[in-house]
Every structure is written in C-alpha cells, then in structure tokens.
C-alpha positions as CSV (number, residue, x, y, z in Angstrom):
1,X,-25.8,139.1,-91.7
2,X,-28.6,137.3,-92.0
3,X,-29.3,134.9,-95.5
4,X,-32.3,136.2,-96.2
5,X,-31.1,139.7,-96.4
6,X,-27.9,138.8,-98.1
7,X,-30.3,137.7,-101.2
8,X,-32.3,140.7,-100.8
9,X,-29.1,143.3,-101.3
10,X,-28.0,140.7,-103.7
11,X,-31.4,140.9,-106.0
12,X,-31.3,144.5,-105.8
13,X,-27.5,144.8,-107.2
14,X,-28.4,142.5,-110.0
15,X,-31.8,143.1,-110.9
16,X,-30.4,146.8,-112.8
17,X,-28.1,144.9,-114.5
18,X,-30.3,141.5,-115.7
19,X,-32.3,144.8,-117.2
20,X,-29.8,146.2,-119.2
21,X,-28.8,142.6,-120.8
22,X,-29.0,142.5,-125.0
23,X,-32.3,139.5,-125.6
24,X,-29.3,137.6,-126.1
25,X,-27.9,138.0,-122.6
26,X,-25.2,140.1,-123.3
27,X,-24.6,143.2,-121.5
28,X,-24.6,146.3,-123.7
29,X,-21.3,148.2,-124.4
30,X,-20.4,151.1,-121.7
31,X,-19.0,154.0,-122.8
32,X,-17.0,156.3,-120.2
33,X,-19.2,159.7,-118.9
34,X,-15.5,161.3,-118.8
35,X,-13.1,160.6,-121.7
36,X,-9.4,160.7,-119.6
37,X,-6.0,161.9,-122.0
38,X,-4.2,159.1,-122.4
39,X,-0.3,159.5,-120.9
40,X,2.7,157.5,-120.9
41,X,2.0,156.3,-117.3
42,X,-1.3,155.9,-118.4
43,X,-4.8,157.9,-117.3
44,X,-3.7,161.7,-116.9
45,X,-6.3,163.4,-114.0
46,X,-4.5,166.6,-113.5
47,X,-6.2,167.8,-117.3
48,X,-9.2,168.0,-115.6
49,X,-10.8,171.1,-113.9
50,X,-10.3,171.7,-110.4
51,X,-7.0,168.9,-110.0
52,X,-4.3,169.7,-108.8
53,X,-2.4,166.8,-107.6
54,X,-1.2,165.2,-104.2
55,X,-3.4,162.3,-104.2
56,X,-2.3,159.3,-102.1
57,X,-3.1,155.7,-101.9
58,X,-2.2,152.7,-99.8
59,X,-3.4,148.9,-98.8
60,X,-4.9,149.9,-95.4
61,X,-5.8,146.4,-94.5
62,X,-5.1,142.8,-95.7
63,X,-0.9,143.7,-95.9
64,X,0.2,141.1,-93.5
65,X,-1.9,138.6,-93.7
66,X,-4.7,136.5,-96.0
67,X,-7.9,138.4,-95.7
68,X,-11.4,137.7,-97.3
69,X,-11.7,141.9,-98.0
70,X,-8.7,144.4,-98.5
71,X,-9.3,147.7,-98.2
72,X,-7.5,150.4,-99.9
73,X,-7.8,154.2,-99.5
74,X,-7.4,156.8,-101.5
75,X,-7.0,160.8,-99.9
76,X,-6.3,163.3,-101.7
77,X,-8.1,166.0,-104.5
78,X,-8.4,163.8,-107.0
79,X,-9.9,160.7,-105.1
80,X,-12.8,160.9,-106.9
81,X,-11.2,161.5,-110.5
82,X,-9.2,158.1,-109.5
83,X,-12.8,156.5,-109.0
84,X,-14.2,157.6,-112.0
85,X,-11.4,156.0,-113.9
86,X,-11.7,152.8,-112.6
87,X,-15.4,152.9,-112.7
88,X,-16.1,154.4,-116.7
89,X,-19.9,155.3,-116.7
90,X,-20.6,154.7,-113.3
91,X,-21.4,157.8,-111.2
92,X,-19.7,158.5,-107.8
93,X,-21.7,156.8,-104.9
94,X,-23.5,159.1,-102.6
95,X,-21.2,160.7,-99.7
96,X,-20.9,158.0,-97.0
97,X,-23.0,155.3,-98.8
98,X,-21.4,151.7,-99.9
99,X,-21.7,150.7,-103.5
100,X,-20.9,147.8,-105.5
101,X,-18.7,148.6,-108.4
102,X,-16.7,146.9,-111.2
103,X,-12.9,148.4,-111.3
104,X,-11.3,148.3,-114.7
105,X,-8.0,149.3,-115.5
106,X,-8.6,152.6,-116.5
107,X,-6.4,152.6,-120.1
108,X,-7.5,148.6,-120.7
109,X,-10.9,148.3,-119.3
110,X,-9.8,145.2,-118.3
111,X,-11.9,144.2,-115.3
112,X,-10.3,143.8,-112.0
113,X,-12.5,143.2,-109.3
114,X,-16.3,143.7,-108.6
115,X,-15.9,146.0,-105.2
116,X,-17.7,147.8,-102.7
117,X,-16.9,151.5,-102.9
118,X,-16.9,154.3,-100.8
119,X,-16.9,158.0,-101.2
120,X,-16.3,160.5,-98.6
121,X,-16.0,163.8,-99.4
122,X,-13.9,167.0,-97.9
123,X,-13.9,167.8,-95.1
124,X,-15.9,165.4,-93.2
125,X,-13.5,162.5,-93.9
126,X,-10.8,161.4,-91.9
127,X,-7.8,163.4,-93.8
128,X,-10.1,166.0,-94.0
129,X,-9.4,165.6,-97.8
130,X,-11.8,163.7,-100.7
131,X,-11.4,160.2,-99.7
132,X,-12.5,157.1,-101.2
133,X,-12.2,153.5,-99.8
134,X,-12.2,150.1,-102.0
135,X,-13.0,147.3,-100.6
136,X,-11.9,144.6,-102.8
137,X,-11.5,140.6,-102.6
138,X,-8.3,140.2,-100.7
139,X,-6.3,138.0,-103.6
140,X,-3.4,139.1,-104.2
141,X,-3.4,139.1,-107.7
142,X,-7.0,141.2,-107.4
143,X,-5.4,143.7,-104.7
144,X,-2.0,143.8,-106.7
145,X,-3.9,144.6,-110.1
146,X,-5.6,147.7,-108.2
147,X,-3.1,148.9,-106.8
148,X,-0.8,148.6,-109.9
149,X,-3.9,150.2,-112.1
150,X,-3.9,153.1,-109.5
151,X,-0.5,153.5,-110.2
152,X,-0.7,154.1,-113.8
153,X,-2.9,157.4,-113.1
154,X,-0.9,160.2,-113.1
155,X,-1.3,162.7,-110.3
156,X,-1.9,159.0,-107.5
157,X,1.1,158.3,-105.7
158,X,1.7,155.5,-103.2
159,X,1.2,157.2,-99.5
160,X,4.7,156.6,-97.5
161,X,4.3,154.7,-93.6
162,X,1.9,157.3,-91.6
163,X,1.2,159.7,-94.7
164,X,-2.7,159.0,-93.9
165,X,-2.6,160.2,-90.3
166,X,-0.7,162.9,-90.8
C-alpha cells in the first residue's frame, strides 16, 4: 500500500474520533447500545432474542509462528452478539466491509486491542453461518487476551481441529 493512502485511511479513522474529544482532549464516556446479563463465566448472549448457542471460535492464523496480524474467526449464531460485546456502542460493520474497532473485555472494558473487523453474515459466508473475523496485532499477550475474553462469553466455545470446514 502506498504512504500516501495509508495516511488517507488513517485521517479518516481518526478524524470521528479527534471530533468527539472533551476541549480538554479526553474522549467522552461510551455507554454500551446492548446492556449484556452478567454470568459467572462472564457476558451471557443466549438472553438475548434470536440466540441460541453453538458459536465457535479459533486462532485461524498466527498459531505457529510470530506474525504482524492474527486472525481469529468466529462462526456461529451468535457471531455478531460476540462482536457487540467486545465492541460496546460500536455498531456491527457493514456485511463484507473491514472496520477498525477497539475490543474490550466485555465484563471489564478493559481495552485489548484496536482491530480490523469483519462481519459476514449467513449464508454467504464460508460456514454458511454468521461469521466474523478479527484481525488483531499478532502479540501474544493481545491475541491470548482475546481469545481468553471470548471465552468468558457464554454460549462461544473454542472450535476443535477442522470444526470450521466441517
């Protein structure tokens, strides 16, 4: 990619948020669009409408060895209740279209990593489910604090070797 165009993308991330910033540069407080139940695990999904449970999730790249970007996917009904925990008061992207996103830890709000999301939904995705891609710094600690927040939502489960392709 070319510099030039780098900075351009880069100004247009930014720009919305330099215009949200308090005179004092502070960034206002965000409050969630979708108030989650709290669980013992964590962030329950299956209390809202239209879940039902079976969601997987697995590192699909950066496993083996020291990448720049790991990629994790997430297939299953409630893909995009997952996203919208670790993104409170964001909206889901548009289908197919790359967004950059700051994931918290949904019962924390601790930030994790500033990430490039993507949202495709059924049936024109690979699993033929709701499926939604993350595309996070490839640091371990980063990609080991979403995995391990992904974990803590109730209803996600770790896919098992070949579960995606199934």
């Amino acid at each position: 990619m070319h510099r030039s165009l780098a900075r351009k993308i880069i100004s247009r991330i930014s720009a919305p948020l330099q215009a949200v910033r308090h005179h004092d540069g502070s960034l206002p407080m965000v409050r969630p669009a979708v108030i989650l139940p709290p669980t013992r695990r964590g962030v329950s999904l299956s209390a809202l409408p239209g879940t039902s449970g079976g969601t997987i999730y697995a590192l699909s790249s950066g496993a083996a060895m020291r990448t720049a970007v790991a990629v994790v996917r997430l297939s299953g009904d409630q893909a995009a209740c997952a996203l919208a925990a670790l993104t409170p008061g964001k909206r889901l992207p548009a289908a197919r279209q790359a967004a950059v996103r700051d994931l918290r830890q949904p019962h924390t709000g601790q930030l994790l990593d500033r990430a490039l999301v993507i949202y495709f939904p059924a049936p024109s995705s690979f699993t033929g489910e709701d499926v939604v891609e993350l595309h996070l710094h490839g640091g371990r600690a980063v990609v080991s604090g979403v995995l391990s927040a992904l974990g803590s939502i109730e209803g996600l489960s770790p896919a098992q070797p070949g579960e995606f392709t199934r």
